[in-house]
C-alpha positions in Angstrom: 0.0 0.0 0.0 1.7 3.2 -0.9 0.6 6.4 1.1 0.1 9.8 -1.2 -0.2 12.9 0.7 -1.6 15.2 -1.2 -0.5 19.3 -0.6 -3.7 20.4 0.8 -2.7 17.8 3.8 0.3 18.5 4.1 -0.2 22.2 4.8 -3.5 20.9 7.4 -0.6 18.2 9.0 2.0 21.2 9.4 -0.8 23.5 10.5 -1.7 20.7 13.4 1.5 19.8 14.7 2.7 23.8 15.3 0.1 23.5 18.3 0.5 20.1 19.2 3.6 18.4 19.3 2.7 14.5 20.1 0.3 14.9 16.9 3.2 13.5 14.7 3.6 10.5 16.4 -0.3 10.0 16.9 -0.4 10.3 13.1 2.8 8.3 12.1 1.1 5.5 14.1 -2.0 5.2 12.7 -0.9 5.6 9.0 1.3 2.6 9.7 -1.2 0.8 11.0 -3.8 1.4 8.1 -0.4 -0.2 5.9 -0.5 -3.0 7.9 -4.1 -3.8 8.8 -6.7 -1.6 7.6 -8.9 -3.0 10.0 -7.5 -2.0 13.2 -10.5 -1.1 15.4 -8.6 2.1 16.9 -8.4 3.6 13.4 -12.6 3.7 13.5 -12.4 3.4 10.0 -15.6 3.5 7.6 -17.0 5.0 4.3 -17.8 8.6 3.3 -19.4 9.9 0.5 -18.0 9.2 -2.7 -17.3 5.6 -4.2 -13.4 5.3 -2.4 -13.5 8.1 0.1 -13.2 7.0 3.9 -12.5 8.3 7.5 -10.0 7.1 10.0 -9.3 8.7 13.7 -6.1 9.8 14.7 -8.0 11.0 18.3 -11.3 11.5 19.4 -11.0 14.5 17.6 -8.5 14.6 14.2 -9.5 12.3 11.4 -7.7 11.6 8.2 -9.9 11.7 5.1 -8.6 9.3 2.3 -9.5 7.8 -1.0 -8.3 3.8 -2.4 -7.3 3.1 -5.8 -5.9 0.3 -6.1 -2.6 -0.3 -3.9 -2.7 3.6 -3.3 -4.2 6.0 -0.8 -4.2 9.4 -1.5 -4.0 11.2 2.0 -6.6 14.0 1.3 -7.3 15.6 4.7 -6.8 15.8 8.0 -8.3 18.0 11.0 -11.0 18.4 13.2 -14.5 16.8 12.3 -15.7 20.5 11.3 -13.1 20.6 9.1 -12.5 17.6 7.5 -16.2 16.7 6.2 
């Protein structure tokens, strides 16, 4: 599975981890997980809208928005809830 960030979250990922510094290793560990098991049941992981768009939680309160095509996942978004969806 190869991850693809794209710029818009990257600049939301930078944006995060200026006010919280543990974010980076709350986000480095759940991307890992979702390469080795998408079914983790911390990641909270289900369907949004669109054919291949879906939702994972970093924390109660930052997901990561993401679409599948084949092997890849393009890393769309990542925030609050409010911002995200």
């Amino acid at each position: 599975m190869n991850l693809v960030p794209s710029a818009h979250f990257i600049r939301d990922l930078h944006k995060l981890e200026r006010g919280n510094s543990r974010l980076k290793e709350a986000v480095r560990k759940k991307l890992y997980q979702l390469r080795i098991n998408p079914a983790y049941p911390s990641l909270r992981l289900h369907k949004i809208k669109g054919e291949n768009t879906y939702s994972l939680s970093v924390t109660m309160g930052i997901r990561i928005i993401f679409s599948r095509l084949g092997d890849d996942v393009y890393l769309l978004r990542i925030g609050s809830h409010e911002e995200v969806y």
